[in-house]
C-alpha positions as CSV (number, residue, x, y, z in Angstrom):
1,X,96.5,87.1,107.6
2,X,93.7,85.8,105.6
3,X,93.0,89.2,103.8
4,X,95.3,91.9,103.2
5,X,93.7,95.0,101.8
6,X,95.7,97.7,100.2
7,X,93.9,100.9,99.8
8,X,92.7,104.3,101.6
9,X,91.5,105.0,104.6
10,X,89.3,107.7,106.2
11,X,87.5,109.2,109.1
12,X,83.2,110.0,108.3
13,X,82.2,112.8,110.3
14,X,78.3,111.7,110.2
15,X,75.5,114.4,111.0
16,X,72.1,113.1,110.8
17,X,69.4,115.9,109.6
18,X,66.0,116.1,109.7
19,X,66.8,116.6,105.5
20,X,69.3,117.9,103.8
21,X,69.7,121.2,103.9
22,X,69.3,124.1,101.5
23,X,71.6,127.2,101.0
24,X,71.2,129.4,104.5
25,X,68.9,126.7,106.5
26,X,69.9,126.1,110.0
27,X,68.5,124.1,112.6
28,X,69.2,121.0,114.7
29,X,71.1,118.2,114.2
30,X,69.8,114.5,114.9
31,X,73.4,112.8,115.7
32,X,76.3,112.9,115.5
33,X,79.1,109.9,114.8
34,X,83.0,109.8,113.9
35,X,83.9,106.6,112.6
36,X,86.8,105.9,110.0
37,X,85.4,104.7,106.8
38,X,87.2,104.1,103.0
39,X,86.8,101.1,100.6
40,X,89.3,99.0,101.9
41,X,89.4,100.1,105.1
42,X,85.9,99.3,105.9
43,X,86.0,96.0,103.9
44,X,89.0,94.8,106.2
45,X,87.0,95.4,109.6
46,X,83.9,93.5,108.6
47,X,85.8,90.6,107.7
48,X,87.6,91.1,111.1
49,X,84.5,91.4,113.0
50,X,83.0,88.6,110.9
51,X,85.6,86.3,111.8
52,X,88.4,86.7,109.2
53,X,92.0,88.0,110.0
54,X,92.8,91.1,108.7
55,X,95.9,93.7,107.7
56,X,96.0,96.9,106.6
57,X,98.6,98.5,104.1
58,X,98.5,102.1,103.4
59,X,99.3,105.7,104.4
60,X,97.6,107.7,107.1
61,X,98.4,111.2,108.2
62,X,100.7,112.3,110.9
63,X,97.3,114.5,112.5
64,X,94.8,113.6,114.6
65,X,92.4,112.1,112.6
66,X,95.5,109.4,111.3
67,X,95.6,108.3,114.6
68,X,92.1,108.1,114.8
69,X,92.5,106.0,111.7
70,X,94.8,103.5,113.4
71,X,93.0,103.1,116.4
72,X,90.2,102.4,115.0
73,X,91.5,99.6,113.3
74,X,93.2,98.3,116.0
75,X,90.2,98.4,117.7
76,X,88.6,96.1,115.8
77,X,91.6,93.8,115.3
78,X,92.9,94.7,112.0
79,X,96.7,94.5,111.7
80,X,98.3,98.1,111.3
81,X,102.0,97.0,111.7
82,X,102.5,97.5,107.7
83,X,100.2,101.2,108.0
84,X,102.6,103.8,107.3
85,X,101.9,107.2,108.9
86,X,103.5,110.3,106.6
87,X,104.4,112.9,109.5
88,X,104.3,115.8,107.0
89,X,100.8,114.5,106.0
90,X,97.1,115.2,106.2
91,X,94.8,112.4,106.6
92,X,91.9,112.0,104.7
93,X,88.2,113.3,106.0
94,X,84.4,113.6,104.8
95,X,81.4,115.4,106.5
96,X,78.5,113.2,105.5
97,X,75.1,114.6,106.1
98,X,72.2,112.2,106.8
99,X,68.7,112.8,105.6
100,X,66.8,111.1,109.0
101,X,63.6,110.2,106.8
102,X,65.5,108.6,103.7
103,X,69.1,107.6,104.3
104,X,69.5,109.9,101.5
105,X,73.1,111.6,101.7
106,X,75.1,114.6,100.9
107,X,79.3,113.7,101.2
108,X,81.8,116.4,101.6
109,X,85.6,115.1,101.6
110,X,89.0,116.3,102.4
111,X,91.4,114.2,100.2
112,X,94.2,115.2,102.6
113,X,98.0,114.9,101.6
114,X,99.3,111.6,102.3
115,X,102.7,110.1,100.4
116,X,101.8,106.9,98.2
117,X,102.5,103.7,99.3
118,X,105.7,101.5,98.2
119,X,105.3,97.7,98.0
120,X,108.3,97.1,99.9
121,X,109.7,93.4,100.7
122,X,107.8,94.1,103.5
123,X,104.3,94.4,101.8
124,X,104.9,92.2,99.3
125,X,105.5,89.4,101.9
126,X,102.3,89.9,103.3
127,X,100.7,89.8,100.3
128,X,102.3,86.4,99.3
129,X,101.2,85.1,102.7
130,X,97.6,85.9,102.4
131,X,94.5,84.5,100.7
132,X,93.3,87.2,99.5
133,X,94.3,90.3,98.7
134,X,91.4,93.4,98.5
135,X,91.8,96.4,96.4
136,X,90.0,99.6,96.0
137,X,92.2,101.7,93.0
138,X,93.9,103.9,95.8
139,X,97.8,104.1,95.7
140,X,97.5,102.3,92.0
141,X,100.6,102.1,91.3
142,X,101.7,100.0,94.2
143,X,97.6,98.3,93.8
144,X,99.3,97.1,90.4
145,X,102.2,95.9,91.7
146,X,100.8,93.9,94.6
147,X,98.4,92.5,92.4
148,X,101.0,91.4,90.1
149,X,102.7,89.8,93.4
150,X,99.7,87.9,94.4
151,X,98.9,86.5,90.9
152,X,102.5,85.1,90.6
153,X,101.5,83.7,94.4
154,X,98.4,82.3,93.8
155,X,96.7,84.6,95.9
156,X,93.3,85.7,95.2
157,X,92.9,89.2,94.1
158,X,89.7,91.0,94.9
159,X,88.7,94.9,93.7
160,X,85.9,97.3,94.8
161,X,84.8,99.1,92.2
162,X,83.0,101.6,93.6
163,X,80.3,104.3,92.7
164,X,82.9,107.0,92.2
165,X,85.0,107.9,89.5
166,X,87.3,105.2,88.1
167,X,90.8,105.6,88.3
168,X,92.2,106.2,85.4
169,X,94.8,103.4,85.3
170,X,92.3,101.3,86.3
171,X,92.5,99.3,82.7
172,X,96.1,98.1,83.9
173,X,94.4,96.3,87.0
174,X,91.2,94.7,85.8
175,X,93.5,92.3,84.0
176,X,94.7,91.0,87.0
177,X,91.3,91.3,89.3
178,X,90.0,87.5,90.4
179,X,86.9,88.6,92.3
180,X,85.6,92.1,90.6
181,X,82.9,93.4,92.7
182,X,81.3,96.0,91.3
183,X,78.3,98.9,92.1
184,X,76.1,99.5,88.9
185,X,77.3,103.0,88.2
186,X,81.2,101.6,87.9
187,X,79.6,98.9,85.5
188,X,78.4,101.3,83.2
189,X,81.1,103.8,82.7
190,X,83.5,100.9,82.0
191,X,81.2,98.8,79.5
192,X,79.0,101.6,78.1
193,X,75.9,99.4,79.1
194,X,73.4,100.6,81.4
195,X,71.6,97.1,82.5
196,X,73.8,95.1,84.4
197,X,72.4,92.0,82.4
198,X,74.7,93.2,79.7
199,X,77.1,94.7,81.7
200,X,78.4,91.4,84.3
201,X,79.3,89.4,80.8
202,X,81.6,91.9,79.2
203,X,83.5,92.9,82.5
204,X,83.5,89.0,82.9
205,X,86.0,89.2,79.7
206,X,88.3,91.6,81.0
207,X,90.0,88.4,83.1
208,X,87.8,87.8,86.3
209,X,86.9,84.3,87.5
210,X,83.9,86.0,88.7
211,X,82.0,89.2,89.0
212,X,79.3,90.9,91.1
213,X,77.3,94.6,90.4
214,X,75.6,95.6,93.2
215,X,72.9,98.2,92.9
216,X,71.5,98.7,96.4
217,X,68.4,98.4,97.3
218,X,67.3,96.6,93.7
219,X,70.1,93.8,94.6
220,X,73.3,92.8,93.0
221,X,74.0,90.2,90.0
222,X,76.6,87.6,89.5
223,X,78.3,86.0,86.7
224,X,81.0,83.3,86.3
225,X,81.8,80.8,83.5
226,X,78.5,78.3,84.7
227,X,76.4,81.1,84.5
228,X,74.8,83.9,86.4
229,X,72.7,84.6,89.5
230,X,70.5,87.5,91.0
231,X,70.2,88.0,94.5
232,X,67.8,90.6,95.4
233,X,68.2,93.1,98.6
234,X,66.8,92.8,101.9
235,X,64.2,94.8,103.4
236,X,65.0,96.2,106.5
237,X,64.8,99.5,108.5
238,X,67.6,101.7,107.0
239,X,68.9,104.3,108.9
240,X,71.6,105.0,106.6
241,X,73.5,103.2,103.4
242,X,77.1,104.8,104.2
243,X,79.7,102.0,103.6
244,X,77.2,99.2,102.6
245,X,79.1,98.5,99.6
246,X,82.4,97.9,101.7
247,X,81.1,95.7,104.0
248,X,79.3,93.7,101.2
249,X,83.1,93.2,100.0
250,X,84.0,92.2,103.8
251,X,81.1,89.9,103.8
252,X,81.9,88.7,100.0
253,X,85.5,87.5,101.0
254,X,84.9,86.3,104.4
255,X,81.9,84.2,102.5
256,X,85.1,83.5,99.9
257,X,87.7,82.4,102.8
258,X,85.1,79.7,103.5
259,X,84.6,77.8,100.3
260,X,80.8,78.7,100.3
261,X,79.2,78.1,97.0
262,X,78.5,82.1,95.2
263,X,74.7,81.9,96.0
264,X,75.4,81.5,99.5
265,X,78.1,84.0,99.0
266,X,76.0,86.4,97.6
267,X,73.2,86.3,100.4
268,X,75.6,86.6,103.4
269,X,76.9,89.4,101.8
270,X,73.9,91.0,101.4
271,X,72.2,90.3,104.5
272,X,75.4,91.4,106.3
273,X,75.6,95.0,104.3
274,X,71.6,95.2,105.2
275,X,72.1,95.1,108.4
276,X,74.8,97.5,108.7
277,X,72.4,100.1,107.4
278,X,70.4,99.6,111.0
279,X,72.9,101.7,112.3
280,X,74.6,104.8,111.3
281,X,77.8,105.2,109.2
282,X,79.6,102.9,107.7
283,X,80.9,100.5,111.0
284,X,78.7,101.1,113.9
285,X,76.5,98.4,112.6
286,X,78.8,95.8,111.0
287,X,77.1,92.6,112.5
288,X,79.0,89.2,113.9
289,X,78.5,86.2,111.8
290,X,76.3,84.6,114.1
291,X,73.7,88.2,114.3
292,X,74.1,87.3,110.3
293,X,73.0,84.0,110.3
294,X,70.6,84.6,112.7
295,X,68.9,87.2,110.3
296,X,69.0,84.7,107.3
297,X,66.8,82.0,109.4
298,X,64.7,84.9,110.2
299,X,64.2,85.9,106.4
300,X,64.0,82.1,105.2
């Protein structure tokens, strides 16, 4: 595989609204979508659909919704033969409602009960055998350890640090991150500093070759040791933002697997994650490369 990701996976109940509601409102929903979603997870099938082989390690659920999970991958040709499914387990769920007029969204979530994963021989294999291997902080003790495997490989190592709450052995992996790719909000509870300006250079220290802060629709920012760059977000028709960040990574390391310089990194990403929010949730509108490419001669 090109890209193994290690990391949590989900299913996104999405219900689009007319607006979110208020304590004791009802009235009628707009849509309704299941897709899986998760960091990883949805990083791993845009670089599939994009063009990149993908694997999966991680834990689902011995419910319905893990073999949802599964399925879903497998239909979009990410390899599950290292997923492990925990029989006793719950999988992980969120109810995302959709505001129709904004994109903006309110996220309930189910963490589930799922057993941590164990970098056995196994996983560690496929890390060794890959070029890169993504991270999201999920399962971090086994994220440390397959990150400690790839370094001593020579395997890229790629993180997602999201918009959520850091992990709070995250310190013990930056160290070892190649490819930090940030949103603005992980940024600034890490360095203190609100302005990604002054934020990419200090989390440039912490050991990365190179690092991105994404911010939504005001763009993202990238630093490495030539310099830095700003590529600014696409205007298009969104629908809804779920999962943009994760398919900016999928885009990211596709863009990575194929030697393209980080300018041209940073717009393919970009346009790709755009155009996902067309569509609702966070896979129903992952695009091909060539609907990509397409969209960037458009644009020019």
């Amino acid at each position: 595989m090109d890209v193994i990701g290690l990391g949590f996976a989900t299913v996104d109940v999405l219900a689009r609204v007319p607006r979110l509601p208020q304590a004791d409102e009802v009235f009628r929903l707009l849509g309704v979508s299941v897709q899986g979603g998760g960091p990883v997870a949805t990083a791993l099938v845009a670089a599939a659909r994009l063009g990149a082989p993908a694997g999966y390690i991680g834990t689902v659920g011995g419910d319905d919704w893990g073999r949802f999970i599964l399925a879903d991958f497998e239909r979009n040709r990410v390899d599950v033969s290292l997923a492990r499914v925990d029989a006793a387990g719950s999988s992980m769920m969120s109810i995302i409602l959709v505001d129709a007029a904004t994109g903006a969204r309110s996220i309930l979530y189910d963490p589930g009960r799922i057993a941590e994963v164990v970098l056995g021989e196994g996983e560690a294999a496929a890390v060794r055998s890959a070029r890169i291997l993504h991270l999201d902080g999920w399962h971090i003790t086994a994220a440390i350890a397959a990150a400690r495997v790839a370094r001593e490989a020579g395997v890229l190592v790629s993180f997602d640090g999201g918009a959520g709450e850091a992990w709070r052995e995250v310190g013990a992996l930056l160290p070892l991150v190649d490819v930090l790719v940030v949103a603005r909000q992980f940024a600034e509870r890490v360095t203190g500093e609100a302005d990604p300006a002054a934020a990419g250079p200090l989390l440039l220290r912490t050991g990365a070759r190179e690092v991105v802060i994404t911010d939504g629709a005001n763009g993202c920012w990238y630093w490495d040791s030539d310099g830095s760059l700003r590529q600014p977000a696409f205007a298009v028709a969104v629908v809804d933002t779920t999962g943009a960040g994760d398919v900016f990574h999928g885009a990211y390391i596709y863009a990575l697997l194929h030697g393209w310089e980080p300018a041209q990194r940073l717009r393919f990403a970009s346009a790709t994650a755009a155009l996902k929010c067309t569509q609702p949730g966070g896979r129903l509108g992952i695009p091909t490369t060539q609907q990509v490419l397409d969209f960037l001669k458009e644009t020019t």
